[in-house]
C-alpha positions in Angstrom: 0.0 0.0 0.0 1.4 3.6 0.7 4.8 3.2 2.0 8.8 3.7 0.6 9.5 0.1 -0.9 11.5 0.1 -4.1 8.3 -1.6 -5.6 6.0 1.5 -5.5 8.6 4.9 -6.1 9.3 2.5 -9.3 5.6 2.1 -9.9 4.8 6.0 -9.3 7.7 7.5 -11.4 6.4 4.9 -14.0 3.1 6.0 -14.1 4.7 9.9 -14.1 7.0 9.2 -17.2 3.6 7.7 -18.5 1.8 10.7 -17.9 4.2 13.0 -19.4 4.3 11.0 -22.4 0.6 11.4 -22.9 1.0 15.0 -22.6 3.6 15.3 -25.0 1.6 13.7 -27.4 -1.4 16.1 -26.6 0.4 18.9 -26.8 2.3 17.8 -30.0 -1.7 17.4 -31.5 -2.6 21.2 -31.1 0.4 22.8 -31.8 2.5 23.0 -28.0 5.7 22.5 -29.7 7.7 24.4 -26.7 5.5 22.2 -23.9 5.8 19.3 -25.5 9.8 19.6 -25.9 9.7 20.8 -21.7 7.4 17.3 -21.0 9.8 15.1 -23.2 13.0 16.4 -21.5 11.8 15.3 -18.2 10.4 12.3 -19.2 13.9 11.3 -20.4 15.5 12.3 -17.5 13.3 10.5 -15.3 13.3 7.5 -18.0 17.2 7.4 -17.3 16.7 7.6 -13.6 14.5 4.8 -13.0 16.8 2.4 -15.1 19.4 2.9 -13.1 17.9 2.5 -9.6 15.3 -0.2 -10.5 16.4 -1.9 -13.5 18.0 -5.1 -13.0 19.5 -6.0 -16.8 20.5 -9.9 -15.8 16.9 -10.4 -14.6 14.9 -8.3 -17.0 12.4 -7.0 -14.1 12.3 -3.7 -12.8 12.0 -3.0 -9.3 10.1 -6.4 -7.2 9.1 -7.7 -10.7 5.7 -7.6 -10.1 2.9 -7.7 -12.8 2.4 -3.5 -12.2 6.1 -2.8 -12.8 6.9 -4.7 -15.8 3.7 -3.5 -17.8 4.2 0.1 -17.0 7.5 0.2 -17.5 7.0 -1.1 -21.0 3.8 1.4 -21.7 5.3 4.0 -20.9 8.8 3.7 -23.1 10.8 3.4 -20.5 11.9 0.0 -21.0 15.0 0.2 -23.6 14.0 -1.1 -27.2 16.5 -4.0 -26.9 15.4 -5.3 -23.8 11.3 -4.7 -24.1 10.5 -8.6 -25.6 12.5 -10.5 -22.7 10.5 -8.3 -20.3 7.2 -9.2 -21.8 8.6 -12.6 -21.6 9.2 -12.3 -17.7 5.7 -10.8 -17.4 4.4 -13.4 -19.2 5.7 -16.1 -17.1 4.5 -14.4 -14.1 1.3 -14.4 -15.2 1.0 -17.6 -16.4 3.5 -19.2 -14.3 4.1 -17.6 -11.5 0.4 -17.0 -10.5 -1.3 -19.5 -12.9 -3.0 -17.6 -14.8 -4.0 -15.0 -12.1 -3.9 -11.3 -12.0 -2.0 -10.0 -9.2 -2.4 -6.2 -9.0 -4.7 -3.7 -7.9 -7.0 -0.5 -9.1 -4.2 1.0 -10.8 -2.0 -1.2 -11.9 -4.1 -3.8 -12.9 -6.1 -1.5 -15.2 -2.4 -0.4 -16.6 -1.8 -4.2 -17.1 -4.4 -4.6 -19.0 -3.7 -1.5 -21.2 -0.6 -2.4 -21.9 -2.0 -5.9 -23.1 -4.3 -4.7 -25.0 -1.9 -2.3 -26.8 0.0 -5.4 -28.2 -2.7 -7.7 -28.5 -2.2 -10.2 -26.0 -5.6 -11.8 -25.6 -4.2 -14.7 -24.4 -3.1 -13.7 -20.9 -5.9 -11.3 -20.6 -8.3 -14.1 -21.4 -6.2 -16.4 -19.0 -7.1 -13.7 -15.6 -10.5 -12.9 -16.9 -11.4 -16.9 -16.9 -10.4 -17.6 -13.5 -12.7 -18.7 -10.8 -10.2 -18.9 -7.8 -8.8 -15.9 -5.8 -7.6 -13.5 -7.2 -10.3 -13.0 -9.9 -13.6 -11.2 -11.0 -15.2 -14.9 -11.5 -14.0 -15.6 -7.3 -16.4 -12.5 -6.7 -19.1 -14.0 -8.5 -18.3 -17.3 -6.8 -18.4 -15.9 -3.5 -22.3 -14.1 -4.4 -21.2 -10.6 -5.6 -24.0 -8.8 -8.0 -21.4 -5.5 -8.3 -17.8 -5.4 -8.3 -15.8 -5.5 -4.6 -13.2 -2.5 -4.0 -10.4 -5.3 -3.1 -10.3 -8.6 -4.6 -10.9 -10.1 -1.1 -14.5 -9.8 0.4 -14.3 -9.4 3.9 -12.0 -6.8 4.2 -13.4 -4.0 7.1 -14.3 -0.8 5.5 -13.8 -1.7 1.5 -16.7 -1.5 -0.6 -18.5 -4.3 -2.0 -20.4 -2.1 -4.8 -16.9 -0.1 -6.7 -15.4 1.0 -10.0 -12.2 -0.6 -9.0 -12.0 -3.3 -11.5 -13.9 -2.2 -14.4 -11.0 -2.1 -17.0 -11.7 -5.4 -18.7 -14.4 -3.9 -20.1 -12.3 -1.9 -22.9 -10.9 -5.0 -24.1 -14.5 -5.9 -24.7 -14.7 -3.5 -27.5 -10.8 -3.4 -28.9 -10.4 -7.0 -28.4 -13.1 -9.0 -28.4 -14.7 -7.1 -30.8 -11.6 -5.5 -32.7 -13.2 -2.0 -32.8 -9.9 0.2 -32.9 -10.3 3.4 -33.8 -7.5 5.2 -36.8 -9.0 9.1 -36.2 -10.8 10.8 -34.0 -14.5 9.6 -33.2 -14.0 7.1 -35.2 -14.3 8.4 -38.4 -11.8 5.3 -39.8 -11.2 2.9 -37.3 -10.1 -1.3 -37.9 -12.3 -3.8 -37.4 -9.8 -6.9 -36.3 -10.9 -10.3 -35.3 -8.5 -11.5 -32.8 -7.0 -15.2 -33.5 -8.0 -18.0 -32.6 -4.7 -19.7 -30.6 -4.8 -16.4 -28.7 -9.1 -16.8 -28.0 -10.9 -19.6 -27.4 -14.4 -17.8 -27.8 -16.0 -19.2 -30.6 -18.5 -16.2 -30.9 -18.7 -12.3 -30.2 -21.6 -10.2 -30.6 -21.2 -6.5 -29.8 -23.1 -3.1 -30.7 -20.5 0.1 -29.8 -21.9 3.8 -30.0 -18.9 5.8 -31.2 -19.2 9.3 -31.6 -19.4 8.4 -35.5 -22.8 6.5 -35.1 -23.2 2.8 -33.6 -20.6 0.2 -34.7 -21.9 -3.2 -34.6 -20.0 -6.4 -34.7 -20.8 -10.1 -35.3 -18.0 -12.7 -35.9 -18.1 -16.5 -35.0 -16.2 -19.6 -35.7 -18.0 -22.8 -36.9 -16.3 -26.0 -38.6 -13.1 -24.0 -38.9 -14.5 -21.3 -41.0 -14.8 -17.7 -39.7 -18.3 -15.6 -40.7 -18.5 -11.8 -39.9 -21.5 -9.6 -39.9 -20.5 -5.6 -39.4 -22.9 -2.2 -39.4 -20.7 0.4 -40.4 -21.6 4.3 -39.5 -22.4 6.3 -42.7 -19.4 8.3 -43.9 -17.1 6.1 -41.9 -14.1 4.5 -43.4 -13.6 0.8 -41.5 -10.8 -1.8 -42.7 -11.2 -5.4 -42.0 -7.9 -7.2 -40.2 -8.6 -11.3 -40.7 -6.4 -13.7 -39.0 -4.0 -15.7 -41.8 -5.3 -19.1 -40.7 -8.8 -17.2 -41.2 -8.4 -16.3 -44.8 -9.8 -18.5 -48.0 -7.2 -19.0 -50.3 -8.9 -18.8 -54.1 -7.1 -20.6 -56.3 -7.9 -20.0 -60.4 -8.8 -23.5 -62.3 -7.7 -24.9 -65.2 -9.9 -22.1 -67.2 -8.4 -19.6 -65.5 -11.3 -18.6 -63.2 -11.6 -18.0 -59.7 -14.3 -20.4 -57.7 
């Protein structure tokens, strides 16, 4: 909680390089050129900072390793481009590994985790925390009787709220994962439509309707007999683009004639 360990100054100078490099990218958007340059010097400076008092190079984990540390410090840049694929690799295997399949964060940096996930498209360990049914886990809440969703992962804690907005963050993935709705502009005017795979998901059917500030996207993909079928409601004067999984994709060969069947 609040107190001096390594584990949280790393997390909260993370989460402060991760801020500044959202502003800088605000800024750079409506034309703060001098800001922007002010915001990117101190997040380098602080980037170079925490590398050197949390960083451990021979392990690949920054500060106590945990699930929180690892994302952030690879969503917000500060992990060194060299080095970002074996610390996915660590988180990975504490995910998986570590805490079978488990989260094992809280508000903040679990809904950071998840961003970060999202970002590259890992449905696979996002699907593997959002399936559990053991502590810690949104399906132990629902085993345990909750109707709303607990502050803390554990129930009976004195003075934590059983009805919260703590752990709502799996509910973007709905839309940008499940669904694929990413957008390209602003409100959505183009955005991609792409259907995760399905190694990474076992789902074998999504069914969404998303009210963008362009008009309502709606979204219908299921696999059946190893073939994918899509439905989509595309806003009028949108642009979307379709992204289909390789394994997903009909190869149309010509015949003899030279036609395509």
């Amino acid at each position: 909680m609040n107190n001096n360990k390594a584990e949280n100054i790393c997390f909260n100078n993370l989460y402060r390089v991760y801020n500044l490099r959202t502003a800088v990218r605000i800024a750079l958007a409506i034309g703060e050129k001098e800001q922007a340059g002010e915001w990117e010097k101190q997040a380098d400076l602080a980037t170079a900072a925490i590398n050197s008092l949390f960083y451990n190079s021979k392990t690949q984990l920054y500060a106590d390793g945990s699930m929180s540390n690892q994302a952030l410090a690879l969503l917000a840049e500060v992990a060194k481009v060299e080095d970002r694929a074996k610390i996915l690799e660590q988180l990975t295997q504490n995910i998986l590994v570590k805490h079978q399949g488990h989260i094992h964060a809280g508000i903040t940096g679990g809904a950071l985790l998840f961003k970060y996930l999202r970002s590259v498209g890992r449905h696979d360990l996002l699907y593997s925390m959002l399936k559990q049914e053991t502590y810690p886990s949104w399906g132990y809440m629902k085993a345990n009787g909750a109707t709303t969703i607990w502050e803390m992962w554990e129930k009976d804690l004195p003075g934590h709220s059983l009805l919260h907005s703590s752990f709502l963050y799996p509910g973007a993935w709905y839309i940008d994962g499940l669904a694929g709705i990413k957008p390209l502009s602003p409100g959505y005017r183009s955005f991609v439509i792409q259907v995760p795979r399905s190694q990474d998901l076992p789902i074998s059917w999504v069914k969404t309707a998303f009210r963008a500030p362009s008009g309502l996207i709606k979204i219908h993909w299921q696999r059946e007999a190893g073939r994918l079928q899509l439905e989509t409601v595309v806003p009028p004067n949108t642009i979307a683009t379709l992204k289909v999984p390789k394994e997903d994709l009909i190869q149309l060969l010509p015949d003899e004639k030279g036609s395509v069947g």
